[in-house]
C-alpha positions in Angstrom: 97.2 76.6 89.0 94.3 78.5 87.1 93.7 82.5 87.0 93.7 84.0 90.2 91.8 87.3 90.2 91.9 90.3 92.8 91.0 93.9 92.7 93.2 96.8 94.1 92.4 100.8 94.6 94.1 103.6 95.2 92.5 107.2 95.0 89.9 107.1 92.0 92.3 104.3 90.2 90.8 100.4 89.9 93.2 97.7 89.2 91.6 94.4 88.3 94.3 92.0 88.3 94.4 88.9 86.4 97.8 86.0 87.7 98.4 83.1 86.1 101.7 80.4 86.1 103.9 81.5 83.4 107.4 83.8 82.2 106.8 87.0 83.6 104.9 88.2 81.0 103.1 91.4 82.6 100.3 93.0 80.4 98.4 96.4 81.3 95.8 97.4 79.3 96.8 95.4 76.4 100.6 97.1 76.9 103.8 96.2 77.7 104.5 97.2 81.6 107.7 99.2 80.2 105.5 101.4 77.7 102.4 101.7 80.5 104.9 102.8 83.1 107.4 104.5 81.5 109.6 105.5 84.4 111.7 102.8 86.8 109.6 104.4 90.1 106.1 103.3 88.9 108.0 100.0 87.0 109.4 99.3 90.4 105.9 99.9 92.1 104.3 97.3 90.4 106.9 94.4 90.3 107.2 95.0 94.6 104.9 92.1 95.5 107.2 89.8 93.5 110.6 91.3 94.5 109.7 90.7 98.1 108.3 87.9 97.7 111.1 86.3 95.1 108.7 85.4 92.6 109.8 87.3 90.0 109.9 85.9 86.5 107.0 83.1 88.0 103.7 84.4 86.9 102.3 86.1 83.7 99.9 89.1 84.8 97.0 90.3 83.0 95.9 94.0 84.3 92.8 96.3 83.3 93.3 99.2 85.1 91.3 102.9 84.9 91.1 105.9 86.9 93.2 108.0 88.8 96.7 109.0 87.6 99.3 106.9 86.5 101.1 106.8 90.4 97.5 105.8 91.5 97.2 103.4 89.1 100.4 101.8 89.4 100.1 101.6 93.5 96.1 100.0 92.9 97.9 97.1 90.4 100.4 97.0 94.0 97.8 96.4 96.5 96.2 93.5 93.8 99.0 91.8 92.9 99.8 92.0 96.8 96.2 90.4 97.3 97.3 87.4 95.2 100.5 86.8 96.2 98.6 86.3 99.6 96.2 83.7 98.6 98.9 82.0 96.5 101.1 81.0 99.5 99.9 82.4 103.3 103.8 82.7 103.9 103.9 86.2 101.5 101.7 87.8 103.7 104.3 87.8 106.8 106.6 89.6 104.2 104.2 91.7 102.7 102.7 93.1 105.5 105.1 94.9 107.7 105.8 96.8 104.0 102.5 97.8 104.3 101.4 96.1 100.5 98.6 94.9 102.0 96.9 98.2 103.2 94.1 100.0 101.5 95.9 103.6 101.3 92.2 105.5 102.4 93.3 109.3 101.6 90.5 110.5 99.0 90.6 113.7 97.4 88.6 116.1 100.1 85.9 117.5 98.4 85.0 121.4 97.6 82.6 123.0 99.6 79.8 125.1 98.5 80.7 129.2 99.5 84.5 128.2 98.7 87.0 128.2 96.1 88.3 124.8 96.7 88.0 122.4 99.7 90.0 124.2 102.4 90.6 127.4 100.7 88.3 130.5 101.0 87.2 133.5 98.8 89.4 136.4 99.9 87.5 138.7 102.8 87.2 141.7 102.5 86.1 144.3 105.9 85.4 147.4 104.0 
């Protein structure tokens, strides 16, 4: 099996995923997933596709990732590594489906309107 590549987004956060046959290994930005992602949320975000798909320990992962915050981040390096199990074996994608891996989350920050404080919010108004 040679490199499989995929991208995943989330918010302003890019995920370029590179998944190769291997130990495990996985790599972000030239760092350890446990130093990257320091908490077990995030940690458990990322490994997902393989949990589900009981993979773990199979692959070695290469990520670049930038943007975003580190929850966007880690759910963009989700949705890619959920884009490769996929084209690795067409059966993941029955399991990674209904847990919605597979969907492109579309909510965008709104953005701030001109006459406005923020993108919702207004100046306060005043009668008198």
């Amino acid at each position: 099996m040679e490199t499989i590549h995929k991208i995943g987004r989330r918010k302003t956060a890019v995920a370029r995923v590179y998944v190769s046959k291997g130990k495990g290994n996985i790599t972000i930005n030239d760092r350890d997933l446990n130093v990257y992602f320091p908490t077990a949320t995030l940690q458990y975000k990322v490994k997902q596709p393989f949990t589900l798909t009981d993979t773990e320990g199979d692959y070695d992962v290469k990520v670049n990732v930038f943007g975003g915050g580190i929850t966007g981040q880690a759910e963009a390096v989700r949705l890619a590594l959920s884009r490769v199990m996929c084209e690795i074996d067409a059966e993941n994608r029955l399991v990674l489906k209904p847990e919605g891996l597979l969907t492109r989350d579309p909510r965008m920050v709104e953005r701030k309107k001109f006459g406005q404080k923020k993108a919702r919010k207004k100046f306060q108004f005043s009668k008198r």
